[in-house]
Steps between C-alpha positions, in 0.01 A plus 500: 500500500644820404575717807281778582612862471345835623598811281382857537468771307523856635559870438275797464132607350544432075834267547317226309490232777196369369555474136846343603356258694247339235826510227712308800251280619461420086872479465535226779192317428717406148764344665258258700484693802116516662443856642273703700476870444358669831524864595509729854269659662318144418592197300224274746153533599559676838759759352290576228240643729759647699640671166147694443536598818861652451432643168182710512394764670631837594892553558449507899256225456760303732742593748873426398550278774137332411578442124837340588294262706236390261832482225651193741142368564484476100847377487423233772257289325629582138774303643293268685268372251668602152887544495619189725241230382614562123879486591441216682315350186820611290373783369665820421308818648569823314320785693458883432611623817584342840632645834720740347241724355385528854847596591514743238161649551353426842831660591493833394342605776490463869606106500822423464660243275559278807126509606379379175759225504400362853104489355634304250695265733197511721224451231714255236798380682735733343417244103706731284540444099820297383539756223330860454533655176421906534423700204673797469342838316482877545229621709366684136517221291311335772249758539457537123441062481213538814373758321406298195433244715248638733443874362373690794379213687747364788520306806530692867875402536577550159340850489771572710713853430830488321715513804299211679606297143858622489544404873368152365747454279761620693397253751547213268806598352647474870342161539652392184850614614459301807394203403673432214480095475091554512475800296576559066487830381312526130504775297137505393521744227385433143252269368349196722689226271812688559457517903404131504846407334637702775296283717568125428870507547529594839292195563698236369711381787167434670395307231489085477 
């Protein structure tokens, strides 16, 4: 049985995670491997109602403190019932975001990096990825993709200001300095094909 693997892909609003993910999960599938494509806030029945909770509604809808909560109570049993039962089946899980978004966003503000890593320990045992892959673009490229994307419409975190988003991906490029066994930097610049041939080689040693 081929061993399971848990990838994630992160970086800011309009990076592409999603469009990445579908070409990945495509790209594996090819070479035999079964996969699951999941994403965070969500990815199982309880975090999915979590996630509607998170993502509408005004900005103050939720306390900082409160939102980082119901994050690692979505995390919790997207692990739970999702990401370890298809692992343990051999499947590779490919998910648009994980605990580092949380990182990234849940602590801009009053929480600090180390309180949203003890949820996580608390809420999922500290599971991390064995590979992260974050997708690298200027904040107006970015802007300009979500805008196509969504137009005016947006979510309540990412309707965030411009500084709230460049803290975010300040916060990531840190992480990815720090971690660098875990983390792979892609430049995800220039057309979807092009990103996903980025993509595939920096998962190769994890490969059967």
């Amino acid at each position: 049985m081929t061993q399971g693997r848990f990838i994630t892909l992160e970086g800011g609003e309009g990076a592409g995670k999603s469009t990445q993910i579908r070409a990945l999960a495509a790209a594996l599938r090819a070479r035999g491997i079964t996969v699951v494509e999941t994403r965070e806030p969500g990815g199982s029945e309880g975090a999915e109602a979590i996630r509607t909770l998170l993502l509408t509604g005004g900005a103050d809808r939720w306390s900082a403190r409160a939102e980082a909560l119901l994050f690692a109570a979505a995390r919790a049993d997207h692990v739970e019932k999702t990401i370890r039962p298809a692992l343990a089946r051999g499947a590779w899980v490919i998910s648009d975001r994980f605990l580092d978004s949380s990182r990234a966003y849940q602590g801009q503000g009053e929480l600090t990096d180390a309180d949203i890593v003890a949820l996580h320990r608390i809420g999922s045992e500290g599971f991390l990825p064995d590979r992260t892959l974050l997708l690298n673009v200027g904040l107006s490229e970015a802007n300009e993709r979500t805008r196509k994307r969504d137009g005016e419409l947006t979510d309540r975190i990412g309707g965030r200001n411009i500084e709230f988003h460049r803290g975010v991906s300040r916060a990531f490029a840190h992480m990815a300095r720090d971690e660098p066994a875990r983390f792979r930097i892609i430049d995800a610049t220039g057309s979807p094909d092009a990103v996903t041939a980025r993509l595939l080689p920096q998962l190769f040693d994890l490969l059967p």
